[in-house]
Every structure is written in C-alpha cells, then in structure tokens.
C-alpha positions, 0 to 999 in steps of 0.5 A: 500500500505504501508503495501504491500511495507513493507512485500516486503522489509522485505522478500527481507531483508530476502533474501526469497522474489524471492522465494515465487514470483517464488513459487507463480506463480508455484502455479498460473500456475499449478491452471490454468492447472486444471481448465482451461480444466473444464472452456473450458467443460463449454463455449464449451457446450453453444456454437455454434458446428461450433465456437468449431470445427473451434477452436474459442472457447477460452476464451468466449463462441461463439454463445452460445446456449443451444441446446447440453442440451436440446437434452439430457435432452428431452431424458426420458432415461437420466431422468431414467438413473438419478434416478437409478444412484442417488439411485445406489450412495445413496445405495452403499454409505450406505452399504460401509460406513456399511461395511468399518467403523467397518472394519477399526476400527477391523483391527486399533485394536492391540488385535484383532484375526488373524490380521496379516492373515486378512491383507493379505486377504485384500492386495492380491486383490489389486494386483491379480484379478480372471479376468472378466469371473471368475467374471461374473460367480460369479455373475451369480452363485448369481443370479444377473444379470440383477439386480441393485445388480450386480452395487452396490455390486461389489462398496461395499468395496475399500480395498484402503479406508478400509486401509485409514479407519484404518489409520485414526483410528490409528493415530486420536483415542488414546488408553487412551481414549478407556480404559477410556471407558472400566473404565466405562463399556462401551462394544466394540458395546457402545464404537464403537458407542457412541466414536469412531464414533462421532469422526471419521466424517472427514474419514466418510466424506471422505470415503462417498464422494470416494464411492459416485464419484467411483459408480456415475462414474462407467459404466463397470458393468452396462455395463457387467451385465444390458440387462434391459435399464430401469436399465441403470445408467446415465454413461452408458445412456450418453456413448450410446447417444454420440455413437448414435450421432458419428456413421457416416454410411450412408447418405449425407455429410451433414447428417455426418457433421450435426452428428459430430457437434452433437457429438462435442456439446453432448461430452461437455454437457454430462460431464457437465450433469454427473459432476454437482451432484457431484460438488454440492455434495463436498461443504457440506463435504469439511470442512472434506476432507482436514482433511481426506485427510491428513490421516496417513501422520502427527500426531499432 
C-alpha cells in the first residue's frame, strides 16, 4: 500500500497522474468492447434458446445446456467438413509460406532484375480484379473444379503479406551481414537458407498464422467451385446447417418457433465450433506476432 500511495503522489507531483487514470480506463473500456461480444458467443451457446431470445442472457449463462453442440457435432458432415478444412489450412499454409518467403526476400533485394516492373505486377491486383466469371473460367480452363485445388490455390499468395514479407526483410536483415556471407562463399540458395531464414521466424510466424485464419475462414470458393459435399470445408458445412435450421416454410407455429430457437442456439455454437482451432492455434506463435506485427513501422 505504501508503495501504491507513493507512485500516486509522485505522478500527481508530476502533474501526469489524471492522465494515465483517464488513459487507463480508455484502455479498460475499449478491452471490454472486444471481448465482451466473444464472452456473450460463449454463455449464449450453453444456454437455454428461450433465456437468449427473451434477452436474459447477460452476464451468466441461463439454463445452460449443451444441446446447440451436440446437434452439430452428431452431424458426420461437420466431422468431414473438419478434416478437409484442417488439411485445406495445413496445405495452403505450406505452399504460401513456399511461395511468399523467397518472394519477399527477391523483391527486399536492391540488385535484383526488373524490380521496379515486378512491383507493379504485384500492386495492380490489389486494386483491379478480372471479376468472378473471368475467374471461374480460369479455373475451369485448369481443370479444377470440383477439386480441393480450386480452395487452396486461389489462398496461395496475399500480395498484402508478400509486401509485409519484404518489409520485414528490409528493415530486420542488414546488408553487412549478407556480404559477410558472400566473404565466405556462401551462394544466394546457402545464404537464403542457412541466414536469412533462421532469422526471419517472427514474419514466418506471422505470415503462417494470416494464411492459416484467411483459408480456415474462407467459404466463397468452396462455395463457387465444390458440387462434391464430401469436399465441403467446415465454413461452408456450418453456413448450410444454420440455413437448414432458419428456413421457416411450412408447418405449425410451433414447428417455426421450435426452428428459430434452433437457429438462435446453432448461430452461437457454430462460431464457437469454427473459432476454437484457431484460438488454440495463436498461443504457440504469439511470442512472434507482436514482433511481426510491428513490421516496417520502427527500426531499432
């Protein structure tokens, strides 16, 4: 307590403690603001579908039961739906990093051939697209429709994480060291992958866990070139069970009251479902993101 009082008198002393009191509660609202939604997906999900339409559901969950999760979770389409979305993830994830890691490092390099034209190549689609049935004839052309191919190379590349990709490369891996390596003999193959990449973990993580997200919630391609159910990704299996039990046409009232409670429980468990890998996914690279996340912006 001693110590408490004495922080306080010398941050009024310093004429800056009203400040960091108002900063701090600006901070503490704003943490409630994110994380209450999340809390409220959370008791809205075990508890009664009654309690959550009549606005009980506040602060505790009402009548918790576990109803909405087996109603999914007994669905073997949802346990396929599962699989394909984990290997879509793991697949996409792997080729991108393939892809976007030694682009990045290509483009960070001063001397490197046409540059200034390869920057531009990669800046038009980020303004312009060819609009979707140009698209869907490229993928037909290729042979892909219907195939897990059509989901997981379109996810290939963000010309948003290529650039933050050779941001990181320029700000974070001197000169002086990649000439050193060249001293030494080293090749560009070697130095890439015996310097450059031991010390680029902070944007591999980061780069990992973008692309892990973006395809794990992607559903629009799967949507456009799956006929196959047995290749539907989670998303897309969740998105069709949510409609499922919100369609309406026919029956009693209380048939139609029995679907809406459905469709109130499903519409909270299914975020839960769909989330929770990801949430278990982000502690193992956390130690990275604040690192990579702060790319370009201060250099030391």
């Amino acid at each position: 307590m001693n110590s408490i009082s004495s922080n306080i008198e010398r941050l009024d002393r310093d004429g800056s403690g009203f400040f960091y009191i108002v900063t701090e509660f600006i901070l503490i609202l704003l943490a409630f603001i994110v994380l209450y939604p999340l809390y409220f997906i959370i008791i809205a999900s075990i508890s009664d579908p009654d309690a959550v339409l009549a606005g009980k559901v506040f602060l505790y969950p009402v009548d918790i039961t576990l109803s909405g999760f087996s109603k999914i979770l007994t669905v073997s389409s949802v346990w396929k739906s599962y699989l394909n979305t984990i290997v879509y993830t793991l697949l996409t994830v792997a080729i991108s990093l393939l892809v976007t890691i030694p682009a990045g490092w290509a483009l960070s390099r001063k001397n490197l051939p046409f540059k200034k034209i390869l920057m531009v190549y990669f800046i038009i689609p980020m303004f312009f697209g060819g609009g979707l049935i140009p698209f869907y004839n490229v993928m037909s052309g290729l042979h892909l429709i219907n195939s897990m191919w059509a989901v997981i190379l379109p996810a290939v590349l963000s010309v948003w994480n290529l650039f933050m990709t050779k941001t990181f490369f320029e700000s974070s891996i001197p000169d002086s060291l990649i000439e050193a390596a060249k001293i030494d003999g080293a090749g560009h193959f070697r130095t890439f992958l015996m310097i450059v990449v031991p010390l680029a973990k902070p944007i591999i993580a980061v780069m990992a866990l973008y692309y892990a997200v973006g395809q794990w919630n992607s559903y629009f391609n799967a949507m456009i070139f799956l006929q196959d159910e047995k290749l539907y990704p989670l998303q897309l299996v969740l998105k069709e069970i949510l409609i499922a039990a919100e369609s309406t046409v026919g029956g009693s009232g209380e048939t139609i009251l029995e679907q809406y409670r459905l469709a109130t429980q499903i519409k909270y468990v299914s975020v839960i479902v769909s989330s929770l890998p990801v949430l278990m996914l982000y502690p193992f690279v956390q130690k990275y993101f604040r690192q990579g996340i702060m790319i370009g912006s201060l250099k030391d």
